[in-house]
N, C-alpha and C positions, 0 to 999 in steps of 0.2 A: 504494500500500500504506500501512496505517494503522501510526506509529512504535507499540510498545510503550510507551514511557513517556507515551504521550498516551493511551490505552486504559488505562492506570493509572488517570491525572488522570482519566479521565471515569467510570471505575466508579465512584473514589474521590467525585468531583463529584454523582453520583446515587446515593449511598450513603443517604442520608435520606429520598430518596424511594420507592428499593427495600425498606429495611428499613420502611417503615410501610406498604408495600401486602405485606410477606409477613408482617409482625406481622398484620393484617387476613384476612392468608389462609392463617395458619397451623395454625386447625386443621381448614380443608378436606380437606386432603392424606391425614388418616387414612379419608376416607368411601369409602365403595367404590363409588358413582357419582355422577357431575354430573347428580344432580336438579334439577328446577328451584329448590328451597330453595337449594342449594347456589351451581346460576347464580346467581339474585337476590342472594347473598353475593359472589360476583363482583364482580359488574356494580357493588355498593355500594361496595367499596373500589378498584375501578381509579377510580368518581366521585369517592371521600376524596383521593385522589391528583390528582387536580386532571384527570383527561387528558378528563374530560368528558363527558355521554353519548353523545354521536353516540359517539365511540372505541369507550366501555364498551358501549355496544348491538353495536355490528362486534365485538367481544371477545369478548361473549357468547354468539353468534351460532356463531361461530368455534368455540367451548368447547362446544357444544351439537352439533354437526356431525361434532367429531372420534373419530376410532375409539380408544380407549386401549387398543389390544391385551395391553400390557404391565403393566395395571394404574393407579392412578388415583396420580401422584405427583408432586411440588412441580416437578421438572425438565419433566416433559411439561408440567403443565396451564401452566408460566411461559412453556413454549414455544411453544406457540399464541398465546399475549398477544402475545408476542415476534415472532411470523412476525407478527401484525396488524399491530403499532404501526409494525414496519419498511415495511407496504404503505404505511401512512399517511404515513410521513414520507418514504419516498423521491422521490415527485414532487416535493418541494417545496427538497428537501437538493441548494442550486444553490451552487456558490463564487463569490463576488466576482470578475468577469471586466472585465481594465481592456482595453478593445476600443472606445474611443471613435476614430474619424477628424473633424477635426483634435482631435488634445490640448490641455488636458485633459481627463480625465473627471472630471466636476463630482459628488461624492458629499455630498450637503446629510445631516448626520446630525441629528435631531431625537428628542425625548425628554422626558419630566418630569425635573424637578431630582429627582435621587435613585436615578435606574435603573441609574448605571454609566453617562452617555453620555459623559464627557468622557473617561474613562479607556479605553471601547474604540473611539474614536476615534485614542489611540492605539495600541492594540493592533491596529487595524486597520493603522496605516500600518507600522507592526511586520511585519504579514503581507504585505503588498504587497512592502516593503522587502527578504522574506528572498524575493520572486521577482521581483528587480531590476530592480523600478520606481521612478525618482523619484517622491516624493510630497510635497508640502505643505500644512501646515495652515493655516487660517484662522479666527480666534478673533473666529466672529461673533457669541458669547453673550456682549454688551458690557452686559447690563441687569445680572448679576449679579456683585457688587464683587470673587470671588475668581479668579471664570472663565476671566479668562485668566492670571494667574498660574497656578492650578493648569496648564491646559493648558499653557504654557508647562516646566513640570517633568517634563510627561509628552512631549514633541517631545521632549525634552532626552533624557530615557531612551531614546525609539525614534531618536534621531538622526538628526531629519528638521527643518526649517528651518519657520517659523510667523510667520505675517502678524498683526500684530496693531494696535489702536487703542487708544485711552484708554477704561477705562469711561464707557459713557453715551455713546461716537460711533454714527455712522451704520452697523449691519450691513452693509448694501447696500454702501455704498462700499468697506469693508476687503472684502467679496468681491469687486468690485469689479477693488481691485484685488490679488489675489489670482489671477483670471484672466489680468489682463495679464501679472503676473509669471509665472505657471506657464507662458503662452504663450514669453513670452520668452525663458525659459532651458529649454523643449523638457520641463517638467514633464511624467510622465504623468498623476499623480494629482492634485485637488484634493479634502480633504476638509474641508470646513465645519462647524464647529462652530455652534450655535444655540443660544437662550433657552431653558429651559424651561419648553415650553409646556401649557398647561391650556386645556380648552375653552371654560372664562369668561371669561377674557382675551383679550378683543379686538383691543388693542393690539400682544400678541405674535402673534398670528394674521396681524395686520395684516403687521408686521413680515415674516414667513415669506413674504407675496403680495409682499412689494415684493422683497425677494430674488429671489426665483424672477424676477419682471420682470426684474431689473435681466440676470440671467444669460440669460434669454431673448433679450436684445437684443444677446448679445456670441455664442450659441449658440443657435439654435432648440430644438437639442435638449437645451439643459441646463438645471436639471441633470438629468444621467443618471441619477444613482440618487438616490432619498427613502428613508432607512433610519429605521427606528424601532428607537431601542431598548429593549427589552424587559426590565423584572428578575421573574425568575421568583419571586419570593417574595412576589411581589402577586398571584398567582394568578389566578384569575378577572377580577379588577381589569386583568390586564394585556390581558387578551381584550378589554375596557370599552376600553382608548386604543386599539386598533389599532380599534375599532369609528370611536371619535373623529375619528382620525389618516387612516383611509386616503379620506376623502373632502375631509376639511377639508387636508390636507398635498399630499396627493398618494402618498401611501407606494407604493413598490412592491417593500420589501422589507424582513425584519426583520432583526436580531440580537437572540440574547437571552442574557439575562447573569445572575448571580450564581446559577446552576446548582447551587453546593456549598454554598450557605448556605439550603437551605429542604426542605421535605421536600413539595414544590409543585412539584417537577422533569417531572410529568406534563403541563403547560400545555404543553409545548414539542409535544407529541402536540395536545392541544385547537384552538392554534393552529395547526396544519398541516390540519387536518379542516374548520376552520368557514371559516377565509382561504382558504387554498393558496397566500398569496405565499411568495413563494422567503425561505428563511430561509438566511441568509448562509454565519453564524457563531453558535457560541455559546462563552460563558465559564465555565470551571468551575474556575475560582483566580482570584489577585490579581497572578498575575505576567503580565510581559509577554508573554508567547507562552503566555499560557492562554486564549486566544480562537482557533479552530481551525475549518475549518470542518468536519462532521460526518459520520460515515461512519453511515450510518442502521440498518445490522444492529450495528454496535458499541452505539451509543446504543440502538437498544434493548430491546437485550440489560442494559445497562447501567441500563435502568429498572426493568426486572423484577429485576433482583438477579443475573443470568445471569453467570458469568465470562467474560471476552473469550473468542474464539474463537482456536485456536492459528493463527497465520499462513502 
């Protein structure tokens, strides 16, 4: 069952991007049918919203097909969008499952500098943490000079222990050992912190294959999970890195972040239609336990402008 005060956070979190697809769709509601005029007004602001056209084509499709027995009004037509966007996102709305034999589970999180990755790295071990697993960080983004301090502030807050180097050492070895240590003291979790990476950089690309080697040879199957994370306020841009990421990294799973800071909250639909990797988590505040992972009729209901549904 979804807490209430998290279905708060998340209306409140896609509050920017409900309020400009029904500013958009506001003066539909008085017409007294879904002409086509009317769909192609659709179909244009769920695409303003970022959730993309495959979405808005399924939306419109949907909006075109339904019976409006009871007249043509903001609650039905939001509600068709609503049953969509929930078909769309629920394949893909997978939680975080620490299920590795032997421990650890090796979770490499990667990212451009800027998206939120070091801070839901720890909000992630935050989450792990509150379903009492051991976790440890490893502060393998040694190219940039603040990287592991900051991460070091943010272990400090989620109360979890972090492996770290000098900047400018070897990533590969502080994972390295990182492993040995999580093995040692019966760790479940490892989470890795990484560079961020751009796809003209070579060197940090570089960087990310020698990693992954180095853990391959301590784990065949590690690491287990490639996360990318996501800031929804790049919109379409962030469609662009998973395009990037999922072949050059290995990704096979997202998290996406800063939710309540963009009225671009529709990507989170985009990406679930054109990928279908399993999206973790997503973040709709700055606090530690605002990363959650998603109940797909809350969210989106939550995108259309809909209020929670009573529990």
């Amino acid at each position: 069952m979804t807490d209430q005060p998290w279905l708060q956070r998340l209306s409140g979190g896609f509050r920017r991007t409900s309020d400009r697809l029904g500013g958009d769709l506001a003066g539909l509601f008085t017409r007294a049918a879904l002409d086509e005029e009317t769909l192609d007004a659709v179909e244009e602001a769920l695409i303003a919203a970022d959730l993309g056209p495959a979405a808005a084509g399924r939306i419109r499709e949907q909006l075109a097909a339904a019976r409006f027995e009871r007249g043509l009004s903001r609650e039905a037509v939001l509600g068709v969008a609503a049953d969509e966007i929930e078909r769309i996102l629920r394949p893909v709305a997978i939680p975080l499952e620490i299920e590795a034999f032997p421990r650890p589970q090796v979770l490499l999180v990667i990212g451009v500098n800027g998206s939120g990755k070091t801070t839901t790295i720890a909000k992630l071990a935050h989450l792990l943490v509150e379903q009492d697993y051991g976790v440890l960080l490893a502060a393998g983004d040694t190219f940039r000079a603040a990287a592991i301090g900051q991460l070091q502030v943010w272990a400090d807050r989620a109360g979890v222990p972090l492996i770290a180097g000098k900047e400018g050492a070897d990533a590969a070895g502080i994972v390295y050992d990182g492993v040995k240590r999580a093995t040692a003291e019966g760790i479940d979790a490892l989470i890795v912190d990484t560079a961020g990476r751009l796809q003209n950089k070579q060197g940090l690309m570089d960087e990310l294959a020698k990693i992954r080697r180095v853990l391959g040879r301590l784990n065949p199957a590690s690491p287990h999970n490639v996360i990318l994370v996501l800031d929804a306020t790049n919109g379409q841009n962030a469609l662009a890195q998973v395009e990037v990421f999922k072949d050059t990294a290995g990704v096979n799973g997202l998290v996406m972040t800063k939710l309540d800071g963009t009225a671009r909250g529709g990507v989170l639909v985009a990406a679930a239609e054109k990928y279908g990797l399993p999206i973790h988590a997503i973040g709709v505040g700055e606090g530690i336990d605002d990363l959650r992972p998603f109940d797909p009729r809350a969210t989106a209901r939550a995108i259309v402008g809909l209020p929670p549904e009573e529990a």
